[in-house]
ZANURO-461520 format. One record per residue (C-alpha): x, y, z; residue in three letters. Coordinates in Angstrom, 2 decimals. Layout:
N
PT       px       py       pz  res
PT        X        Y        Z  ALA
...
! end
This chain:
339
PT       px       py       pz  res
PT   -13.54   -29.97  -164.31  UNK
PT   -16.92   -30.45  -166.34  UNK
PT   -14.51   -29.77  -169.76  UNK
PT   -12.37   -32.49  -168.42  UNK
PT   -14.84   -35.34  -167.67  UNK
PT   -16.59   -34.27  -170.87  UNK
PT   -13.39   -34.58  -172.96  UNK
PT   -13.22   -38.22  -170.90  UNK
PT   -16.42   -39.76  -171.95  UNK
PT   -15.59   -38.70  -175.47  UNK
PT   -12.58   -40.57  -175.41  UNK
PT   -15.05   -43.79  -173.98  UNK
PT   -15.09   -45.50  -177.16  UNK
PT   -11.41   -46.13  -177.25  UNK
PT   -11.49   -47.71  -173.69  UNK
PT   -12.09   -50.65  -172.58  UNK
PT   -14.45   -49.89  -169.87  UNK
PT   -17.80   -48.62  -169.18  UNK
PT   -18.90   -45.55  -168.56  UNK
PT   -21.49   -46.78  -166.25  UNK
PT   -18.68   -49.48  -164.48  UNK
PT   -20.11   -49.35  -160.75  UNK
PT   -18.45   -50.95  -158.12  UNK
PT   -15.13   -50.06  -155.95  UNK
PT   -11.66   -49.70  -156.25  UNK
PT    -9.08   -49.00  -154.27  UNK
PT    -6.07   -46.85  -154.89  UNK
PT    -2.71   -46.19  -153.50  UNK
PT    -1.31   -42.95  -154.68  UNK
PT     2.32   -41.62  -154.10  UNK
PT     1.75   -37.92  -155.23  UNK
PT     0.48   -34.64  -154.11  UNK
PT    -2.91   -34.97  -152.25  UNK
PT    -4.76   -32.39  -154.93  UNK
PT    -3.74   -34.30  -158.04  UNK
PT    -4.90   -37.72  -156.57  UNK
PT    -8.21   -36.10  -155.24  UNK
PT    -8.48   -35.01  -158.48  UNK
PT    -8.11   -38.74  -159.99  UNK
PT   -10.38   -40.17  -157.47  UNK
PT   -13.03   -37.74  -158.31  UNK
PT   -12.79   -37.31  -162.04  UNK
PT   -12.83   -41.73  -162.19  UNK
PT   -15.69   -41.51  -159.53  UNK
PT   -17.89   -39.45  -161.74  UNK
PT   -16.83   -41.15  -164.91  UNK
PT   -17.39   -44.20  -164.01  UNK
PT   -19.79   -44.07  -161.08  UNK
PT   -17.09   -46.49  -159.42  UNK
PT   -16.23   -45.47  -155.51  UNK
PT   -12.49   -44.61  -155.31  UNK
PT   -10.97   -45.66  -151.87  UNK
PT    -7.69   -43.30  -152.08  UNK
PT    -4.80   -43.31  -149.64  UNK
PT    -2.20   -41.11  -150.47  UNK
PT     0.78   -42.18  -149.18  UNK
PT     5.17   -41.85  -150.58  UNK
PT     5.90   -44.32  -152.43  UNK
PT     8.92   -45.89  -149.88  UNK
PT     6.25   -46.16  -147.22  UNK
PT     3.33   -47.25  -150.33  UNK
PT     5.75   -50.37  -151.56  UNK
PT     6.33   -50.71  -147.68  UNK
PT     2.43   -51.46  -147.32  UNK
PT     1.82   -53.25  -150.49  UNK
PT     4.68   -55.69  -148.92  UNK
PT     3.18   -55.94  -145.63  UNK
PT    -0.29   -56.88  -147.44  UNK
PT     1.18   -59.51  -150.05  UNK
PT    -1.07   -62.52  -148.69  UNK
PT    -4.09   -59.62  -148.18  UNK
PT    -4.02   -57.28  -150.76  UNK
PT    -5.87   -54.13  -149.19  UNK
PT    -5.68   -51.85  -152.97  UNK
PT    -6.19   -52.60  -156.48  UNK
PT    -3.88   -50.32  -158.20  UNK
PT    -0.90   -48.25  -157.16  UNK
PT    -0.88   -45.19  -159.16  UNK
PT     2.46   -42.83  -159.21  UNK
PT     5.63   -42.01  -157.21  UNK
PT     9.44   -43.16  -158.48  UNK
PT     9.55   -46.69  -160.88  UNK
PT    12.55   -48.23  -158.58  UNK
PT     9.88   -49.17  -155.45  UNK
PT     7.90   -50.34  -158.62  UNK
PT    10.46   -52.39  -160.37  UNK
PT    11.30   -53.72  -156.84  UNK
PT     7.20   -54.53  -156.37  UNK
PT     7.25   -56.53  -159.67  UNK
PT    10.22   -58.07  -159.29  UNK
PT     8.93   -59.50  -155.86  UNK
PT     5.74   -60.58  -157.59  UNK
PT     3.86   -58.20  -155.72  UNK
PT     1.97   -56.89  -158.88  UNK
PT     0.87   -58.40  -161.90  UNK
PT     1.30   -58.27  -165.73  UNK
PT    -1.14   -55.74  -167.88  UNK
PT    -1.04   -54.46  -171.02  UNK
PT    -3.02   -51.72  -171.68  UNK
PT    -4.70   -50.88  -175.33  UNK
PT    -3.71   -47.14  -174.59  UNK
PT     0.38   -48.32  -173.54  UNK
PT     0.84   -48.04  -177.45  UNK
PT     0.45   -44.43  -177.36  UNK
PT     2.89   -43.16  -175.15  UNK
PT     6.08   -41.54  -174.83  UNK
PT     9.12   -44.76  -175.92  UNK
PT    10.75   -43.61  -171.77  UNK
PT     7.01   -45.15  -170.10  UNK
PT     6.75   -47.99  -172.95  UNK
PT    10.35   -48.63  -172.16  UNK
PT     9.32   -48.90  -168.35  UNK
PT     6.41   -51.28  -169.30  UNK
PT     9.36   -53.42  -171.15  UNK
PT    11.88   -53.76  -168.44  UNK
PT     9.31   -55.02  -166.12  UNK
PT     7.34   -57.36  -168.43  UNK
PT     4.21   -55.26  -168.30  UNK
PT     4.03   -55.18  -164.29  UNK
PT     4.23   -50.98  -164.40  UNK
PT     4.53   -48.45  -167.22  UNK
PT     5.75   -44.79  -167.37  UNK
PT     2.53   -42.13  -166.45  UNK
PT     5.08   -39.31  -165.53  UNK
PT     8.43   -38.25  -165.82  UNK
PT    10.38   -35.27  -163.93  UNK
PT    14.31   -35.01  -163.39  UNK
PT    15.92   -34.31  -160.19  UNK
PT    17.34   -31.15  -158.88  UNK
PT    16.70   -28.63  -156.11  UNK
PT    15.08   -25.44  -155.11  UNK
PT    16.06   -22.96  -152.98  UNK
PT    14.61   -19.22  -151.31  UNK
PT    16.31   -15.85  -152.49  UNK
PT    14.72   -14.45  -149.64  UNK
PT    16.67   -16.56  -147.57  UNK
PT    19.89   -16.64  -149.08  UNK
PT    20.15   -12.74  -149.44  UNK
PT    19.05   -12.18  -145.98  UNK
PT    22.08   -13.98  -144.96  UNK
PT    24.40   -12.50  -147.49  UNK
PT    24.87   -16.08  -149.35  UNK
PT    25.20   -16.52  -152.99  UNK
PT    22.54   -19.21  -155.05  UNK
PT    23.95   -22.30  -155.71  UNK
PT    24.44   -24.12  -159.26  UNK
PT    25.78   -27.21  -159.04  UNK
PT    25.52   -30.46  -157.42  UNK
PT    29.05   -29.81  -155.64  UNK
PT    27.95   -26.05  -154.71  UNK
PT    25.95   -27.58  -151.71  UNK
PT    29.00   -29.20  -150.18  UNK
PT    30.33   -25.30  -149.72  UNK
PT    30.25   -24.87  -145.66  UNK
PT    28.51   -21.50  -146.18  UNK
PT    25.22   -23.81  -146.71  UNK
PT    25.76   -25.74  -143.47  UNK
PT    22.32   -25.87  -141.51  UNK
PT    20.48   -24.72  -145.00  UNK
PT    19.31   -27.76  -146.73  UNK
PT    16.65   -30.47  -146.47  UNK
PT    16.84   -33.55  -148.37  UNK
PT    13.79   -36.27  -147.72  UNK
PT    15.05   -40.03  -146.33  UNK
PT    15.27   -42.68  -149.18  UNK
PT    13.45   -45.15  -146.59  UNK
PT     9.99   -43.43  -147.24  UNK
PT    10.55   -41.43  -149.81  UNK
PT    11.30   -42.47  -153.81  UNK
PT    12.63   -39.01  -154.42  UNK
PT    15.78   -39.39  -151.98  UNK
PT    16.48   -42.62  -153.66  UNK
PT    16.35   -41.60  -156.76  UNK
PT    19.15   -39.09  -155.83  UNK
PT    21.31   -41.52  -154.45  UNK
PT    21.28   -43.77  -157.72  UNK
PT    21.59   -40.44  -159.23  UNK
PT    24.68   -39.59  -157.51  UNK
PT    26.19   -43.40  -158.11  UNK
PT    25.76   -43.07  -161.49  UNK
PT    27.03   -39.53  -162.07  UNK
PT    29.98   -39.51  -159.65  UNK
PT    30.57   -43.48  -159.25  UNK
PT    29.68   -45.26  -155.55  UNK
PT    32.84   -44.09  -153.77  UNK
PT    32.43   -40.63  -154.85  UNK
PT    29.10   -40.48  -154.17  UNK
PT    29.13   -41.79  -150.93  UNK
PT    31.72   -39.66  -150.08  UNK
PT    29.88   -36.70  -151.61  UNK
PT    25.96   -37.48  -149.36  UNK
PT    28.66   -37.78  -146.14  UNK
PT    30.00   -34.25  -147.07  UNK
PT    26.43   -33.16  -148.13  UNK
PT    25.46   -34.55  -144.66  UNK
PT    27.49   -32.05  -142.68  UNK
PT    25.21   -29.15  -144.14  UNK
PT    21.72   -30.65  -143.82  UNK
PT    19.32   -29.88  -141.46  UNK
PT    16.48   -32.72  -141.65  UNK
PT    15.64   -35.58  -143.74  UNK
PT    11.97   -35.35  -144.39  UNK
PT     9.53   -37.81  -144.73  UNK
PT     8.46   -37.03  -148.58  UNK
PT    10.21   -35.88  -151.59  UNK
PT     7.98   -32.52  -152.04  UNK
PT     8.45   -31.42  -148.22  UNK
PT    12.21   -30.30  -148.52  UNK
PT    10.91   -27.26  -151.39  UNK
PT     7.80   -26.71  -149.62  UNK
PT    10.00   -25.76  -146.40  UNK
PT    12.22   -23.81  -148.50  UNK
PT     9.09   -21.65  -149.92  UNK
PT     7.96   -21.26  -146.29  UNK
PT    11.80   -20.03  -145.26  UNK
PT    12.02   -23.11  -143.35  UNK
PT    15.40   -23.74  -144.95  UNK
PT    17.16   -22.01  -147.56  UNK
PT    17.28   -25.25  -150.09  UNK
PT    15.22   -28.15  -150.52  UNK
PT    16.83   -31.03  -152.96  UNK
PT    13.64   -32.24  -154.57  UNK
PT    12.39   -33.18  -158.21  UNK
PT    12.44   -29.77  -160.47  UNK
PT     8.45   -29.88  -161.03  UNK
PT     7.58   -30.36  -156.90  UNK
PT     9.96   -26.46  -156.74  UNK
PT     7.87   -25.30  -160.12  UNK
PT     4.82   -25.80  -158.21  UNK
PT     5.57   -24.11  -155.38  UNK
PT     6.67   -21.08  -157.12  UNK
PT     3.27   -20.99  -159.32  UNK
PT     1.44   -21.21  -155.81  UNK
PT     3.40   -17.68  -155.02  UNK
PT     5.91   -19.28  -152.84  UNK
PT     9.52   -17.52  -153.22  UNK
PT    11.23   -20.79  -154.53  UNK
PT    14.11   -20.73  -157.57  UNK
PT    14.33   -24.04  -159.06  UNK
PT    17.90   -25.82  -159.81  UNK
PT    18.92   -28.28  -162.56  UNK
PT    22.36   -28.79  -161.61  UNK
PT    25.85   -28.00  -163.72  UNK
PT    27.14   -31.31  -163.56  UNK
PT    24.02   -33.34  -164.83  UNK
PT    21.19   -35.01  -163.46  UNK
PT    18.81   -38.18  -163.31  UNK
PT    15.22   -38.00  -163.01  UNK
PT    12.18   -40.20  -162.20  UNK
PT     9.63   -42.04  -164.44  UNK
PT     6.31   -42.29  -162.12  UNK
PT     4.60   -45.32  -162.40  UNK
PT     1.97   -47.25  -161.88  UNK
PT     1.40   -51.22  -161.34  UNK
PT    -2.04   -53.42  -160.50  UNK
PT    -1.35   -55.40  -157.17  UNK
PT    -1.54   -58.91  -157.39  UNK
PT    -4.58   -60.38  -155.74  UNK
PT    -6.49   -57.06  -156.53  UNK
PT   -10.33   -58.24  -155.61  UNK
PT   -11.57   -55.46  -158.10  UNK
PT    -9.44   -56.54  -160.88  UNK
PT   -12.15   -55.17  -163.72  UNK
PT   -11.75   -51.92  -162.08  UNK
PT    -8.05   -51.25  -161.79  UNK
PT    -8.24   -52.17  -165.44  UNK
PT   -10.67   -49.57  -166.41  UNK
PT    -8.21   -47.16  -164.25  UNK
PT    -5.19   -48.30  -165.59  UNK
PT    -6.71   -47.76  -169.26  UNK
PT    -8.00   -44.52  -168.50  UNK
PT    -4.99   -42.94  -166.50  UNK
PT    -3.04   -43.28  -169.85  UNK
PT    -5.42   -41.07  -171.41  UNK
PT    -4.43   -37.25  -172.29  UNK
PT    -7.72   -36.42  -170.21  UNK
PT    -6.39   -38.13  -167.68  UNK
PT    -2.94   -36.84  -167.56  UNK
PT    -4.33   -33.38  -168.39  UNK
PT    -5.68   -33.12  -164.43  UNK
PT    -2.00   -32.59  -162.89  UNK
PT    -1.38   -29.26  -164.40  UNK
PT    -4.62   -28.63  -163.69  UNK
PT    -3.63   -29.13  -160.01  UNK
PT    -0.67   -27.36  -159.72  UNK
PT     1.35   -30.39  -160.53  UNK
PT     4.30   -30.09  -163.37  UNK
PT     5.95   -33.31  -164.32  UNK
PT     5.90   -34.23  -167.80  UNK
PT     2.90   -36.76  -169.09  UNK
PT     3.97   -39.98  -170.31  UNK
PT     0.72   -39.33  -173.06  UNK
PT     2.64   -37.13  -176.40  UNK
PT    -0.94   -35.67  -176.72  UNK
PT    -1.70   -34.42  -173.03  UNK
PT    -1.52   -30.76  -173.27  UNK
PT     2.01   -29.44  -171.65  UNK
PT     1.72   -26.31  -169.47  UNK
PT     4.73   -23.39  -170.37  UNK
PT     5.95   -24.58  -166.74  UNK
PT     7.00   -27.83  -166.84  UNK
PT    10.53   -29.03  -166.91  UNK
PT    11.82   -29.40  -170.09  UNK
PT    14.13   -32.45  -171.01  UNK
PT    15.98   -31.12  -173.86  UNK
PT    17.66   -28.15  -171.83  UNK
PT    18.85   -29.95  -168.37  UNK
PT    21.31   -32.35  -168.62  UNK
PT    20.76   -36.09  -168.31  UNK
PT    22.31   -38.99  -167.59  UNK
PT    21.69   -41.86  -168.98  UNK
PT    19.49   -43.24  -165.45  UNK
PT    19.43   -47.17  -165.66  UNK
PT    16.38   -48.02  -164.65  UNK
PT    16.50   -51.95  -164.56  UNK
PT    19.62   -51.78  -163.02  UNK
PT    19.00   -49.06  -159.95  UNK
PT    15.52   -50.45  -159.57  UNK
PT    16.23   -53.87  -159.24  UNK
PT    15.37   -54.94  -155.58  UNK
PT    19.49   -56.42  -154.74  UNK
PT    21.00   -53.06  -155.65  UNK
PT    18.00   -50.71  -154.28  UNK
PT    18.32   -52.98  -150.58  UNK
PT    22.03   -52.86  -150.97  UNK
PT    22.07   -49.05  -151.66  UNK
PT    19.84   -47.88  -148.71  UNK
PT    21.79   -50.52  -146.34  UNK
PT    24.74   -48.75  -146.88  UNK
PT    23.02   -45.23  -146.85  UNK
PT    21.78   -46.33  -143.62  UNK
PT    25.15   -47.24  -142.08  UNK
PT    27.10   -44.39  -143.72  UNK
PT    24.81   -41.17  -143.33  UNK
PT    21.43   -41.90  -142.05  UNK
PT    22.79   -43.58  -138.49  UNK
PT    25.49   -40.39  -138.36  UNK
PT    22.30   -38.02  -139.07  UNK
PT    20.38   -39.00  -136.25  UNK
! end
């Protein structure tokens, strides 16, 4: 950690902030708990600025930042899936900011920053797939899947978690997924087939792997880098891209409008595009890919060029009409038969 901060205030000159900023700022973050401790305390001591963090998915962070529209309670909302994002700025629930570092990343996050007209840009990216336990599959004599359609086989019925799109970005990201790859009809046909072999919907998108690692349930459809971290923490967990293709998630991250420490979530903003910055989720057992081309990439992390992507349309599937009229019908169709 003291390599990290010092590689940070190195990089001070080309940020505009302070390294001395005081003050307080308050964060919503919809990742792991150890990489956003590890952003709280890395901008704490580099700034001397008090972090307020509350960790949170991002279905139930855009939820809040809704609720709080005429009393903003956070300054800057830092990670999880770019549709609740998209959907945030095209409410006008966060504001326009263009950051000196945005000119340095990857085209997918500048791309991001485009679509929305500066309200978020790209900090992450990580494509969807699943995970599932040898250990559990050979005890009961069943063979690994490989494909999207593999899971529909009724030898898998009771075996897989999925997490529910209405608090978690990572189940909604599979539906658009599964729209786009298949077409709606299909697709919808496909989740109420899938539905006959789940056995929860959990409340975040890294839960369904982490119960697979545990032998909770055989397979856990997650993003690729949430299973990759669970193996490197020495949990019996085979990660998935599947046959057919797959889309994947750009994590974001937007300034709330009305944020009373404005100065601040700047200075954050700025400095969470930074390869320092970026450089603390492999550092914390976290594996998507950096939206910074010169943030150090760990031999672990998903690799774009060998799973195969579809073309995920962002500005379409993130759009608030089509993400409201996609879990609506979810709802109706699968989630009311679920419970």
């Amino acid at each position: 950690m003291k390599k990290i901060l010092l590689a940070a205030l190195i990089a001070l000159p080309v940020l505009p902030m302070n390294a001395h900023a005081d003050g307080v700022l308050s964060v919503y973050c919809s990742y792991q708990k150890d990489w956003c401790e590890a952003m709280k305390n890395a901008f704490e001591k580099l700034t001397n600025t008090k972090v307020n963090m509350t960790q949170k998915s991002s279905g139930e962070t855009f939820a809040q930042v809704k609720a709080e529209a005429s009393n903003p309670k956070a300054d800057v909302w830092w990670a999880g899936t770019a549709d609740p994002h998209v959907q945030a700025a095209n409410e006008g629930l966060t504001v326009a900011y263009i950051s000196p570092n945005s000119s340095t990343l990857h085209p997918w996050a500048k791309r991001l920053a485009e679509q929305t007209k500066n309200h978020t840009i790209g900090v992450y990216a990580g494509p969807l797939g699943f995970g599932y336990n040898p250990e559990v599959l050979k005890k009961k004599g069943i063979a690994a899947p490989a494909c999207w359609k593999d899971l529909l086989d009724a030898k898998y019925k009771g075996e897989l978690q999925m997490p529910n799109p209405f608090s978690s970005g990572t189940a909604y990201v599979a539906i658009a997924t599964f729209v786009q790859l298949m077409g709606e009809e299909p697709a919808f046909d496909f989740m109420k087939k899938l539905n006959a072999n789940m056995n929860h919907y959990t409340k975040s998108g890294a839960a369904p792997v982490k119960a697979a690692g545990r032998g909770e349930t055989a397979i856990g459809i997650s993003f690729i880098h949430d299973a990759v971290a669970e193996a490197n923490a020495g949990f019996p967990v085979v990660s998935v891209a599947p046959c057919e293709g797959t889309g994947y998630e750009i994590g974001a991250m937007s300034i709330i409008k009305g944020a009373r420490n404005l100065d601040n979530a700047k200075r954050f903003y700025d400095w969470a595009l930074t390869p320092e910055a970026q450089a603390l989720g492999a550092q914390n057992n976290s594996f998507p890919i950096p939206s910074n081309p010169a943030t150090p990439l760990h031999p672990k992390m998903p690799k774009f060029e060998s799973i195969k992507l579809i073309n995920y349309d962002f500005a379409k599937y993130g759009a608030s009409d089509e993400r409201k009229r996609l879990l609506v019908r979810w709802e109706k169709e699968i989630g009311a038969v679920a419970k």
